[in-house]
Predicted model as a PDB file, atoms N, CA, C, CB and O in Angstrom, pLDDT in the B-factor column:
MODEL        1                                                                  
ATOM      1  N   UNK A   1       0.833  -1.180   0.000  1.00 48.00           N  
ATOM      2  CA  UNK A   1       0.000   0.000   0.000  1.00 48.00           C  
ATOM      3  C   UNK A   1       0.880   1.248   0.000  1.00 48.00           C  
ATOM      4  CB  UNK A   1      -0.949  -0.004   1.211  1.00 48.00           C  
ATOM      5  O   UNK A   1       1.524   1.627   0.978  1.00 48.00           O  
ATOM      6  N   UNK A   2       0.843   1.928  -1.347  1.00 58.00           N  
ATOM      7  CA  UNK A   2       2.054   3.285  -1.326  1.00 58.00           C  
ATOM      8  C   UNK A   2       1.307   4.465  -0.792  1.00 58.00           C  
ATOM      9  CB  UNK A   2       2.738   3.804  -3.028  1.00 58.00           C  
ATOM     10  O   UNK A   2       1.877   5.523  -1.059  1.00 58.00           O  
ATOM     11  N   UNK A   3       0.108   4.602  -0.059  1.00 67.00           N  
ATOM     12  CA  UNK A   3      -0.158   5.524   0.251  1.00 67.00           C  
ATOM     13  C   UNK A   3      -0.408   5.425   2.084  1.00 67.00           C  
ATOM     14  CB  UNK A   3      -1.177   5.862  -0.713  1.00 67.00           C  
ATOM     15  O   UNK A   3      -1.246   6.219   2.514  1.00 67.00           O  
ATOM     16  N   UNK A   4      -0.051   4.945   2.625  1.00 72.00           N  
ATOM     17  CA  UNK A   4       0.256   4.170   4.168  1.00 72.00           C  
ATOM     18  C   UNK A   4       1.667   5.379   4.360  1.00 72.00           C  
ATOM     19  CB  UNK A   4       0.841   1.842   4.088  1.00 72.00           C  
ATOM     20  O   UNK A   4       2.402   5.868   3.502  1.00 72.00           O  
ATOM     21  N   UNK A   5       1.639   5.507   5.406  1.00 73.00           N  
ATOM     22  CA  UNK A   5       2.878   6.125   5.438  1.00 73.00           C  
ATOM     23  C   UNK A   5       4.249   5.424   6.295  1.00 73.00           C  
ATOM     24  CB  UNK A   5       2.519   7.448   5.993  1.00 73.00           C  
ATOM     25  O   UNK A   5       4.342   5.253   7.510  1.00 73.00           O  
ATOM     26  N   UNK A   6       4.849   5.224   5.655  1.00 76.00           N  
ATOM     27  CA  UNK A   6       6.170   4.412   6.787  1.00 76.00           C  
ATOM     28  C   UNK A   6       7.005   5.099   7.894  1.00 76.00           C  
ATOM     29  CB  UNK A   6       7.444   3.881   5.907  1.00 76.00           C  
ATOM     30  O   UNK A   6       7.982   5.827   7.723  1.00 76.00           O  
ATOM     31  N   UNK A   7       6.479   4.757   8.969  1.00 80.00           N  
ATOM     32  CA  UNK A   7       6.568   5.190  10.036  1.00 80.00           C  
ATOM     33  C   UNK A   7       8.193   4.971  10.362  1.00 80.00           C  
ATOM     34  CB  UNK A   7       5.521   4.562  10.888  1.00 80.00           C  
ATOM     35  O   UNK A   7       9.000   5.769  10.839  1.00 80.00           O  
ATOM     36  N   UNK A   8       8.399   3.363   9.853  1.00 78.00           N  
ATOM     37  CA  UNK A   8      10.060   2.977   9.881  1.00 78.00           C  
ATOM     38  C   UNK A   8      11.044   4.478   9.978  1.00 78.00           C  
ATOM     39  CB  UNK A   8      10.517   2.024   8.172  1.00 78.00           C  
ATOM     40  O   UNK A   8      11.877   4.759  10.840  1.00 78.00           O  
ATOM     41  N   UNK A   9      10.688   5.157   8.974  1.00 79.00           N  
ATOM     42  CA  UNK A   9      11.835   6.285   8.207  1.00 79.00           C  
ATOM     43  C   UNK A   9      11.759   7.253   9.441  1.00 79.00           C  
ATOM     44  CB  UNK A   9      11.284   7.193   6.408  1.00 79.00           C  
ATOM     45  O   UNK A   9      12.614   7.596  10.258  1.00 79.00           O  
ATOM     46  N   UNK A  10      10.337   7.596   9.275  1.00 80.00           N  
ATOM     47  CA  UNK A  10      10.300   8.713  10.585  1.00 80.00           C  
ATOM     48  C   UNK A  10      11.144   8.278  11.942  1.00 80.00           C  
ATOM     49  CB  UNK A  10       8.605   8.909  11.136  1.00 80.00           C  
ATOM     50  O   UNK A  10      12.014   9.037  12.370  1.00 80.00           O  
ATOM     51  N   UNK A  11      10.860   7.063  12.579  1.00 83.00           N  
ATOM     52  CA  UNK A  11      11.425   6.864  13.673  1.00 83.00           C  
ATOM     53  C   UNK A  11      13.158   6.585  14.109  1.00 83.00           C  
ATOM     54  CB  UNK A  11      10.682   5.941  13.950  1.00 83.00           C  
ATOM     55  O   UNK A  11      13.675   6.505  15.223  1.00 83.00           O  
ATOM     56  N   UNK A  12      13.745   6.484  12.768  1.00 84.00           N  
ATOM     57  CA  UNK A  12      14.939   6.482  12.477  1.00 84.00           C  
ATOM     58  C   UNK A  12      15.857   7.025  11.640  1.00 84.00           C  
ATOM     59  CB  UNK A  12      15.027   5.760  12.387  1.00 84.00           C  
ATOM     60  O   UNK A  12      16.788   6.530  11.005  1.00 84.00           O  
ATOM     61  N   UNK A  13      15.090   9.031  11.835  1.00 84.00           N  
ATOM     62  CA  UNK A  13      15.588   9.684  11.300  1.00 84.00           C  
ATOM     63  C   UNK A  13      16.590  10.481  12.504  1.00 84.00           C  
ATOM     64  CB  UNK A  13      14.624  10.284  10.495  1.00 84.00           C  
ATOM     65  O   UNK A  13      16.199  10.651  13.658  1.00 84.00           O  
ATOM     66  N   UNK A  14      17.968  10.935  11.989  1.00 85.00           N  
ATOM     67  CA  UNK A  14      18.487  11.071  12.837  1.00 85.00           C  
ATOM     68  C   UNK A  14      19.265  12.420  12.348  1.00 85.00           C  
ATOM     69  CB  UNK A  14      19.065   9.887  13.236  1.00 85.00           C  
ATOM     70  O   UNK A  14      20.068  12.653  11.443  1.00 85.00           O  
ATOM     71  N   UNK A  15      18.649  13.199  13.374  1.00 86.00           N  
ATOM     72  CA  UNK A  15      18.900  15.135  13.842  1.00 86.00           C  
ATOM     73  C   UNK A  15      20.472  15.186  13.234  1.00 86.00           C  
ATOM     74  CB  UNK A  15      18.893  15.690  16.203  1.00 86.00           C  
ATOM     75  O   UNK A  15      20.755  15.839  12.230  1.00 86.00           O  
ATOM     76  N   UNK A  16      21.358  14.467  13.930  1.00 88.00           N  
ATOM     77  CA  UNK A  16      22.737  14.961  13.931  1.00 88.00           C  
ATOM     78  C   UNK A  16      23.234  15.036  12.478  1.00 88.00           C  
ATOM     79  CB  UNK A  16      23.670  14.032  14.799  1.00 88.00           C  
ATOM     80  O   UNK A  16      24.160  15.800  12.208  1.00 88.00           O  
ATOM     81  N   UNK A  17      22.683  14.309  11.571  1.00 88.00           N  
ATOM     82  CA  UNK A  17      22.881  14.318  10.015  1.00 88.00           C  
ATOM     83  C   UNK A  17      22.874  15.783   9.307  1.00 88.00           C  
ATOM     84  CB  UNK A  17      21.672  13.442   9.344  1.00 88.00           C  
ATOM     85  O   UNK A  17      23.608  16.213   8.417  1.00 88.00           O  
ATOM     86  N   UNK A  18      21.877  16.361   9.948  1.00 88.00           N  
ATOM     87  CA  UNK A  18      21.609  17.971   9.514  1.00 88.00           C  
ATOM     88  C   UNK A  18      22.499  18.883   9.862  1.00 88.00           C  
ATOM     89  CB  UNK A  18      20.418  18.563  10.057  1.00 88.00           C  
ATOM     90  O   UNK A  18      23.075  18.942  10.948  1.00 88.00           O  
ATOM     91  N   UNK A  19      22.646  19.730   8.793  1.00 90.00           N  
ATOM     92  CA  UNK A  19      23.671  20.772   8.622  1.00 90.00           C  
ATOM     93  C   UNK A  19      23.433  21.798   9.473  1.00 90.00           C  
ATOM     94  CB  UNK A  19      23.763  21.295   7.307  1.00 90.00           C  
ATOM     95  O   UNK A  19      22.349  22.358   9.312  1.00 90.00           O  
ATOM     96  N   UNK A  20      24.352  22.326  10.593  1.00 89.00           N  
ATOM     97  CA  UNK A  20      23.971  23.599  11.212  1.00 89.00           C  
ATOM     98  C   UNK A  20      23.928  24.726   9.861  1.00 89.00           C  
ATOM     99  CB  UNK A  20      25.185  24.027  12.512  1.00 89.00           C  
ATOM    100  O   UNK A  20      24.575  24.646   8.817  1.00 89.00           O  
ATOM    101  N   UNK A  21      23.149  25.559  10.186  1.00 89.00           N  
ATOM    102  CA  UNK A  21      22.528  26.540   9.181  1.00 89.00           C  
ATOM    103  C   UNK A  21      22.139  28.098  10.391  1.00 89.00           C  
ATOM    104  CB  UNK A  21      20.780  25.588   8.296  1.00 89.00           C  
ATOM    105  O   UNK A  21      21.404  27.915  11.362  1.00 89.00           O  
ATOM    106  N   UNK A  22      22.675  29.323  10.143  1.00 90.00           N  
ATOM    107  CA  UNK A  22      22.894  30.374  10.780  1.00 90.00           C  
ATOM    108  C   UNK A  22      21.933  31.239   9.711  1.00 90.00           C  
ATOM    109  CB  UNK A  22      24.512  30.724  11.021  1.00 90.00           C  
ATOM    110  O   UNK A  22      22.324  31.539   8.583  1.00 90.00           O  
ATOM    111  N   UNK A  23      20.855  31.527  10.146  1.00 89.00           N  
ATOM    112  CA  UNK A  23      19.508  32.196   9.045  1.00 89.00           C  
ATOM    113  C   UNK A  23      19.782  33.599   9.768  1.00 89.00           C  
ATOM    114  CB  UNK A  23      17.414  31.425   9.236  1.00 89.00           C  
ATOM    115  O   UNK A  23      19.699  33.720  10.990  1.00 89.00           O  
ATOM    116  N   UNK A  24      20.103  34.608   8.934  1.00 87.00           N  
ATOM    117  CA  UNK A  24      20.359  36.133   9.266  1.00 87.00           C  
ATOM    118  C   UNK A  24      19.164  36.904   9.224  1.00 87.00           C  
ATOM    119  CB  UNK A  24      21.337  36.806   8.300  1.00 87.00           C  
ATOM    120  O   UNK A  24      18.574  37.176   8.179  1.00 87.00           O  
ATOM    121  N   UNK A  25      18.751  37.314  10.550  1.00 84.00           N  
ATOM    122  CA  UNK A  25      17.769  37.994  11.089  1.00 84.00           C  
ATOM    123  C   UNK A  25      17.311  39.767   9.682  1.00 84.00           C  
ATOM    124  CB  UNK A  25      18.573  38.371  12.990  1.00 84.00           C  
ATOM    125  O   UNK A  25      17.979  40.719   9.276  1.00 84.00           O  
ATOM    126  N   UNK A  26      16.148  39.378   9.507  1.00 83.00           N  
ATOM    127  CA  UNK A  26      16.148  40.634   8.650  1.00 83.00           C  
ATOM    128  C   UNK A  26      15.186  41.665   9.107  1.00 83.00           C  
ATOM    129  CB  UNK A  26      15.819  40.309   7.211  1.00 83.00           C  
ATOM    130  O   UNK A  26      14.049  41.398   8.718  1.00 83.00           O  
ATOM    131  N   UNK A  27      15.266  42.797   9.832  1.00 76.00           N  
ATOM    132  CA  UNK A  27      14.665  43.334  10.115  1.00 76.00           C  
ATOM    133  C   UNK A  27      14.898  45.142   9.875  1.00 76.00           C  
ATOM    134  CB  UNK A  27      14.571  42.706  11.110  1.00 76.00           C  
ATOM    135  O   UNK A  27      15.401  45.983  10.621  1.00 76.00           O  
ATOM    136  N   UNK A  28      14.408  45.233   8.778  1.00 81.00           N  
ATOM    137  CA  UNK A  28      14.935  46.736   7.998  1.00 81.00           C  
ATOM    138  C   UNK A  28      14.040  47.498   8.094  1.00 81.00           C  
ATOM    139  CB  UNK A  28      15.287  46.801   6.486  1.00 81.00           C  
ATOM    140  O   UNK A  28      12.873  47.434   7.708  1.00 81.00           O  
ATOM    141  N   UNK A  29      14.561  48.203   8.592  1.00 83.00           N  
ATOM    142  CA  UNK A  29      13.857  49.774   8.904  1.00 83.00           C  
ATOM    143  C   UNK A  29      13.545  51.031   7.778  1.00 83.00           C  
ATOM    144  CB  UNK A  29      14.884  50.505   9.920  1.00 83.00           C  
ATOM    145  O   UNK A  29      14.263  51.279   6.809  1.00 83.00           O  
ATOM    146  N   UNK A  30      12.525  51.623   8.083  1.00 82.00           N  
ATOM    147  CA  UNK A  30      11.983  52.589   6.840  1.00 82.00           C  
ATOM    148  C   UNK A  30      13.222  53.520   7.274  1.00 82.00           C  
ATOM    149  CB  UNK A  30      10.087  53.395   6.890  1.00 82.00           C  
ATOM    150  O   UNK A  30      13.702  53.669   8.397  1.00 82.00           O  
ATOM    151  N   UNK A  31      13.662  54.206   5.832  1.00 87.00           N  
ATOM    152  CA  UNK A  31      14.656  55.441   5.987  1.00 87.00           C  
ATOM    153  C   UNK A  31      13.717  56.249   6.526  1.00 87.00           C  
ATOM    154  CB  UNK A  31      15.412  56.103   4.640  1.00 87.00           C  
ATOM    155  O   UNK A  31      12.512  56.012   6.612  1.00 87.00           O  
ATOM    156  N   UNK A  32      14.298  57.203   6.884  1.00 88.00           N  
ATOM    157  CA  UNK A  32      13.594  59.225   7.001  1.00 88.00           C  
ATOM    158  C   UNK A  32      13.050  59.509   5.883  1.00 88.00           C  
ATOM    159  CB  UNK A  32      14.825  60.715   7.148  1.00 88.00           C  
ATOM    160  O   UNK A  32      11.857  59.808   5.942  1.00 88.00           O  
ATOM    161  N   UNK A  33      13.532  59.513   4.902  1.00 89.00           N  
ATOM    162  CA  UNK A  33      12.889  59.779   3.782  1.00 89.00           C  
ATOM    163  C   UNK A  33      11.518  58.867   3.285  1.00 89.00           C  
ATOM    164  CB  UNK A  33      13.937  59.716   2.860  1.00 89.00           C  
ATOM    165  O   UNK A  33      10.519  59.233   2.666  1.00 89.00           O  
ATOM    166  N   UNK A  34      11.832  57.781   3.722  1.00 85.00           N  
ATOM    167  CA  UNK A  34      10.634  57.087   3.084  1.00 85.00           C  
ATOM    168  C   UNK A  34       9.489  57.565   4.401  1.00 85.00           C  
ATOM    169  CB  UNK A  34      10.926  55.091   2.808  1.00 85.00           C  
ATOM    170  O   UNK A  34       8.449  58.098   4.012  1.00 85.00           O  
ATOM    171  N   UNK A  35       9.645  57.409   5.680  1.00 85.00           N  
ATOM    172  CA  UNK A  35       8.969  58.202   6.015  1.00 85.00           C  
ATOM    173  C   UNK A  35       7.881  59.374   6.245  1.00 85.00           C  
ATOM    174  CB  UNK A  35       9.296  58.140   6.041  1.00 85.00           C  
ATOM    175  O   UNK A  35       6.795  59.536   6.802  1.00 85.00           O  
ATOM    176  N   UNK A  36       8.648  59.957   5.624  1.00 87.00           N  
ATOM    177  CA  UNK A  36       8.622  61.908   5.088  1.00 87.00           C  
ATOM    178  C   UNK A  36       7.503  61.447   4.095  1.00 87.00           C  
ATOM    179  CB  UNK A  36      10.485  62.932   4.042  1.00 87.00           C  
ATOM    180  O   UNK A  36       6.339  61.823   4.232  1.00 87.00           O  
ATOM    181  N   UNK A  37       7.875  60.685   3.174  1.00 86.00           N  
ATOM    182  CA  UNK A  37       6.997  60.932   2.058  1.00 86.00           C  
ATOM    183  C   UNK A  37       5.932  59.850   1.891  1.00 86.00           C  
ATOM    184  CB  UNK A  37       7.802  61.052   0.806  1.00 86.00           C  
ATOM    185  O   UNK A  37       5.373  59.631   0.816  1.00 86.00           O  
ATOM    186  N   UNK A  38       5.685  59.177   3.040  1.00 84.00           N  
ATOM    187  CA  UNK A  38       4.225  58.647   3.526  1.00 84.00           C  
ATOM    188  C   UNK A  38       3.330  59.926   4.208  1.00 84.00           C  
ATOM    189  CB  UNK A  38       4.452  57.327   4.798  1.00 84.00           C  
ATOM    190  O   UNK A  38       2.246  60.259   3.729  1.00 84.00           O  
ATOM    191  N   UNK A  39       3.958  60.628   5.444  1.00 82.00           N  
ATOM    192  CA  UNK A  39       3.558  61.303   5.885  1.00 82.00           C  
ATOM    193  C   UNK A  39       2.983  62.510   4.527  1.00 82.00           C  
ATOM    194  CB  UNK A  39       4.486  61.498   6.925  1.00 82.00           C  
ATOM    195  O   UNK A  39       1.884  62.863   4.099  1.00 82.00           O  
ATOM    196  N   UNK A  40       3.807  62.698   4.346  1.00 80.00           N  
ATOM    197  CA  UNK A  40       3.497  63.969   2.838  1.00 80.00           C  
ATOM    198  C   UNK A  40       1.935  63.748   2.270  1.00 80.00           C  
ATOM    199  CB  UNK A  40       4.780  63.539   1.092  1.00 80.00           C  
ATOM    200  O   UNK A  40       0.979  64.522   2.208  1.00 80.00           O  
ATOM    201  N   UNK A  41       2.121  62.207   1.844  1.00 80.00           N  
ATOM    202  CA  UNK A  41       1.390  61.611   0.793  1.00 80.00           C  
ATOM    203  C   UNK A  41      -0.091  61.231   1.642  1.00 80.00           C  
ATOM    204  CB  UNK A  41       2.304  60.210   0.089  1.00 80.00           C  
ATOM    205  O   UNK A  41      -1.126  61.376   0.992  1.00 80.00           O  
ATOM    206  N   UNK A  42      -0.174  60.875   2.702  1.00 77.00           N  
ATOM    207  CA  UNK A  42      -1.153  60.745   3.636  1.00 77.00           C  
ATOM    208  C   UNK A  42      -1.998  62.386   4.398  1.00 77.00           C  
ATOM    209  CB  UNK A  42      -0.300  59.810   4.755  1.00 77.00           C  
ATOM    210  O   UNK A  42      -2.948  62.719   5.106  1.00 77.00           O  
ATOM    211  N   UNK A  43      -1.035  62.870   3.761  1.00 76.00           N  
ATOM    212  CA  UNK A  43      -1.756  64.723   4.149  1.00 76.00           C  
ATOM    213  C   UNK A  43      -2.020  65.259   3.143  1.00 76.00           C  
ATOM    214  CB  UNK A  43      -0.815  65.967   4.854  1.00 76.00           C  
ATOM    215  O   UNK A  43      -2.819  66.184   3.291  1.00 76.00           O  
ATOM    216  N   UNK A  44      -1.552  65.008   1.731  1.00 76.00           N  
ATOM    217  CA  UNK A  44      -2.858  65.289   0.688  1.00 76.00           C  
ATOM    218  C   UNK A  44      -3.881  64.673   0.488  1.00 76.00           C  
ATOM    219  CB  UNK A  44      -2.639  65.310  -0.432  1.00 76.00           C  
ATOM    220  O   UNK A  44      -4.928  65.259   0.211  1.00 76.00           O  
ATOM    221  N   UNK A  45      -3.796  63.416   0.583  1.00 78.00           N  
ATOM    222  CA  UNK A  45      -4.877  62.372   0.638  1.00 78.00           C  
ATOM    223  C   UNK A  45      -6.166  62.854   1.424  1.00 78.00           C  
ATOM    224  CB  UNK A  45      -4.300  61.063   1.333  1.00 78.00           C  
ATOM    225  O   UNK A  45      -7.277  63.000   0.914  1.00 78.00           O  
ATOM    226  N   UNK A  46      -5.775  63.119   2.994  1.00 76.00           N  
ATOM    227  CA  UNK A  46      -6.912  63.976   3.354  1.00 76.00           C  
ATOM    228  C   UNK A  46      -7.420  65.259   3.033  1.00 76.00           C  
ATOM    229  CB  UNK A  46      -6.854  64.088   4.328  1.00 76.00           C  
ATOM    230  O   UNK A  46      -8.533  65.764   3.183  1.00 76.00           O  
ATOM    231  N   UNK A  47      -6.027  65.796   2.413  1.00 78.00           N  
ATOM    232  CA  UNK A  47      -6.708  67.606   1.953  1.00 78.00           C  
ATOM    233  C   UNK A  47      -8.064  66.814   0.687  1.00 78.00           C  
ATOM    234  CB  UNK A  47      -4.814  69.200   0.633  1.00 78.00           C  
ATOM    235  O   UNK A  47      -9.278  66.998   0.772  1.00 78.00           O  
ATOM    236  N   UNK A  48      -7.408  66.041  -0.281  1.00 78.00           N  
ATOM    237  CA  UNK A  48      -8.402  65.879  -1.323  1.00 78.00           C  
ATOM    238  C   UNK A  48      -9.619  65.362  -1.245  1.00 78.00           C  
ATOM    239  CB  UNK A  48      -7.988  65.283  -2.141  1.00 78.00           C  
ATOM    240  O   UNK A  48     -10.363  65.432  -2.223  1.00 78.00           O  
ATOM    241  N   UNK A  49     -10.135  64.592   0.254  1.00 80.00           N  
ATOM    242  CA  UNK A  49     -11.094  63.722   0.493  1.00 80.00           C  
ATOM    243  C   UNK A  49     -11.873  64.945   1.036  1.00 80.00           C  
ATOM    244  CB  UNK A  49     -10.771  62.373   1.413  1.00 80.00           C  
ATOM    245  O   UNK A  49     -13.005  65.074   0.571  1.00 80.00           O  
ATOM    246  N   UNK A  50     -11.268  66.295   2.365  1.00 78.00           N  
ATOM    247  CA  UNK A  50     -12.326  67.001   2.952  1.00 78.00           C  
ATOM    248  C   UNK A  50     -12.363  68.063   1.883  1.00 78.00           C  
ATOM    249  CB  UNK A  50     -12.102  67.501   4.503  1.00 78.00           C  
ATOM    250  O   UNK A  50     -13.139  68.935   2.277  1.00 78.00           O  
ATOM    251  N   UNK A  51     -11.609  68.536   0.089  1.00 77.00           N  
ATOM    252  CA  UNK A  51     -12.126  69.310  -0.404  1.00 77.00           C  
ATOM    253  C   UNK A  51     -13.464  68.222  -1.225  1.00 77.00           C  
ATOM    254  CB  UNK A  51     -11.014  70.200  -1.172  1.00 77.00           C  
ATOM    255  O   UNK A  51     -14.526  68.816  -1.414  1.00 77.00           O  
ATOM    256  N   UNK A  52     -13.424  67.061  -1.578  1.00 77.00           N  
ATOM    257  CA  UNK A  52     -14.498  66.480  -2.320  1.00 77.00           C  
ATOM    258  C   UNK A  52     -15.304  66.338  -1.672  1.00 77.00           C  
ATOM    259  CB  UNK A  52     -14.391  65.473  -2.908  1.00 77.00           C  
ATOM    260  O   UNK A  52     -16.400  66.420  -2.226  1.00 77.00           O  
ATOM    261  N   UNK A  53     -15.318  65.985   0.162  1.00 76.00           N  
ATOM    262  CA  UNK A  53     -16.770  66.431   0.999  1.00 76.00           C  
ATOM    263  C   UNK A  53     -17.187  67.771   0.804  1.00 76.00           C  
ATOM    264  CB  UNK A  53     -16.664  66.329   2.605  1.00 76.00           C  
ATOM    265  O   UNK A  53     -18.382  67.867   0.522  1.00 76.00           O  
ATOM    266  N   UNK A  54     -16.201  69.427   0.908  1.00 76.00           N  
ATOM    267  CA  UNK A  54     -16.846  70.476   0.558  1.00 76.00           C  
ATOM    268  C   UNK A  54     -17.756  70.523  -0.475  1.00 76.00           C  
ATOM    269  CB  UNK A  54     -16.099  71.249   0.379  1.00 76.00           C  
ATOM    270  O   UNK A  54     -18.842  71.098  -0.541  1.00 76.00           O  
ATOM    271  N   UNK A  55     -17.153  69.826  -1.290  1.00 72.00           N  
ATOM    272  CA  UNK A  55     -17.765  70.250  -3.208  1.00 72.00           C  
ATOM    273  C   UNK A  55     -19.084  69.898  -2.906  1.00 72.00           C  
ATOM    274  CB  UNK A  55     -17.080  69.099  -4.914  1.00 72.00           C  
ATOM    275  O   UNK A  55     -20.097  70.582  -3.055  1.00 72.00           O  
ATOM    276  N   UNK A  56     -18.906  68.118  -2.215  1.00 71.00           N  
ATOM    277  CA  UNK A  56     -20.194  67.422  -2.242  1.00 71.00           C  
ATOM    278  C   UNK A  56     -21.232  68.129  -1.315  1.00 71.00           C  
ATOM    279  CB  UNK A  56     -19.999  65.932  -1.807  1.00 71.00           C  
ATOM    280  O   UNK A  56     -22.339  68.132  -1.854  1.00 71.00           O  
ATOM    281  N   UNK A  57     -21.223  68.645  -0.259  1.00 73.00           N  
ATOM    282  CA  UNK A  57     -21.653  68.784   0.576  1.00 73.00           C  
ATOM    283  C   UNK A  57     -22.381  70.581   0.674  1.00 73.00           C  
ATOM    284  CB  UNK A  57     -20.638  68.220   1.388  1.00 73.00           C  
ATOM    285  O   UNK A  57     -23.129  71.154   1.466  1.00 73.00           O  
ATOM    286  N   UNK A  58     -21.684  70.959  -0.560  1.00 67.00           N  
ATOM    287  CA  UNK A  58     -22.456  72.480  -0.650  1.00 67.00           C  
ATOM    288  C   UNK A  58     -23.339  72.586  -1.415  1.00 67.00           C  
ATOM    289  CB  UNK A  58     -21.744  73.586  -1.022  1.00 67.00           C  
ATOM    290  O   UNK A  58     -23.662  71.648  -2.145  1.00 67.00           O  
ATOM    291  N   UNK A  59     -24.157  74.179  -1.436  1.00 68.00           N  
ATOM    292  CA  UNK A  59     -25.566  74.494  -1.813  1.00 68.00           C  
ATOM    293  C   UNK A  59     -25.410  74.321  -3.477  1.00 68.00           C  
ATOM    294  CB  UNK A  59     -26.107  76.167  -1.240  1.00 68.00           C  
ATOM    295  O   UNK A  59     -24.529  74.958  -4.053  1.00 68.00           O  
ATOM    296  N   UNK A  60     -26.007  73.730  -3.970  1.00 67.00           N  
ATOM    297  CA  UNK A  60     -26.574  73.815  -5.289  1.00 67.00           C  
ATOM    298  C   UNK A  60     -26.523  75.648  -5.972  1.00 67.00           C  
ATOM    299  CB  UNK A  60     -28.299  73.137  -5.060  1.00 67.00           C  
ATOM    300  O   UNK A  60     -26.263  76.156  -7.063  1.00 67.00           O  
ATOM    301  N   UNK A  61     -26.731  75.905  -5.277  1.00 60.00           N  
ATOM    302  CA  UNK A  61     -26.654  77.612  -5.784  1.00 60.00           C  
ATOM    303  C   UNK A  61     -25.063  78.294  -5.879  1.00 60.00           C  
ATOM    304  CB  UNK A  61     -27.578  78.678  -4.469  1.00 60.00           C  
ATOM    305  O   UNK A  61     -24.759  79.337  -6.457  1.00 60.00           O  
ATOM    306  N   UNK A  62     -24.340  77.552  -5.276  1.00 60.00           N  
ATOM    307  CA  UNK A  62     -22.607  78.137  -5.377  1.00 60.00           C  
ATOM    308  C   UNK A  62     -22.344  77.825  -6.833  1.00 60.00           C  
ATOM    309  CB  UNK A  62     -21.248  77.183  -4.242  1.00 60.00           C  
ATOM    310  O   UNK A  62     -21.667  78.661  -7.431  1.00 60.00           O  
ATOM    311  N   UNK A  63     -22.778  76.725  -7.538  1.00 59.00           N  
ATOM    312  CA  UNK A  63     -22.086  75.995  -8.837  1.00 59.00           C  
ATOM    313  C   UNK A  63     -23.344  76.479  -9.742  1.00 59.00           C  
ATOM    314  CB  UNK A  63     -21.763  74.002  -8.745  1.00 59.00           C  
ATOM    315  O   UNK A  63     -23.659  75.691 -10.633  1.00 59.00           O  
ATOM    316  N   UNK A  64     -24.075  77.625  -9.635  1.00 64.00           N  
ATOM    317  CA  UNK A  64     -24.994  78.036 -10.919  1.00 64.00           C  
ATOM    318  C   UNK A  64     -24.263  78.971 -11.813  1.00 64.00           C  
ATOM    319  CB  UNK A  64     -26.396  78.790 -10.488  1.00 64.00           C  
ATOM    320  O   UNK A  64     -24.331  80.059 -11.241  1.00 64.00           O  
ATOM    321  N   UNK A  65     -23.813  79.067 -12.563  1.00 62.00           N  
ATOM    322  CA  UNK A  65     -23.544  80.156 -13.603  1.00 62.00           C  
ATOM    323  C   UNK A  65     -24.312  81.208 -13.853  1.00 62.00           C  
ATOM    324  CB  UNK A  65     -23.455  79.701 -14.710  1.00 62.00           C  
ATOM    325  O   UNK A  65     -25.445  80.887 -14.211  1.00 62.00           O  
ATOM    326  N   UNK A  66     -24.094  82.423 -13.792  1.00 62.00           N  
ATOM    327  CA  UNK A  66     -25.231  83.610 -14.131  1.00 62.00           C  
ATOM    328  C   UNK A  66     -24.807  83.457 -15.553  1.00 62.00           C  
ATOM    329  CB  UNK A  66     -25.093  85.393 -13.361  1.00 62.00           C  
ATOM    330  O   UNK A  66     -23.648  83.363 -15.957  1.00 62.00           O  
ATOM    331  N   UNK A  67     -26.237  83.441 -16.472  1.00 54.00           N  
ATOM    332  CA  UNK A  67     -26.171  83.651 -17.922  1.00 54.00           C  
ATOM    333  C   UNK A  67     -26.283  85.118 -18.231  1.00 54.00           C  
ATOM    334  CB  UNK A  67     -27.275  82.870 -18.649  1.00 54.00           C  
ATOM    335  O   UNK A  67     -26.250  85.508 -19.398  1.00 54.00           O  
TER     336      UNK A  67                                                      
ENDMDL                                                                          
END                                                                             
């Protein structure tokens, strides 16, 4: 039966065979600059959202044209 799993292998697998292996910690930090220009980019974002609530949100009579 090839789909049984052989337990044999598992129980006489042996740790010390394996290669020590030294995995280098990566933990990189945003520059200043990248920073800066989230912050930047996140403060027009709101200027453009509370001028499209103004637009939306005013009288019908500001946007009439006198003919």
């Amino acid at each position: 039966m090839a789909d049984k799993l052989d337990m044999g292998e598992i129980t006489s697998f042996d740790k010390a065979k394996l290669k020590k292996m030294e995995t280098p910690e990566k933990n990189t930090l945003q520059t200043k600059e990248i920073t800066e220009k989230e912050k930047r980019s996140e403060s027009s974002s709101f200027i453009r959202i509370a001028l499209l609530f103004s637009i939306a949100t005013a009288p019908e009579s500001i946007f009439k044209l006198d003919s």
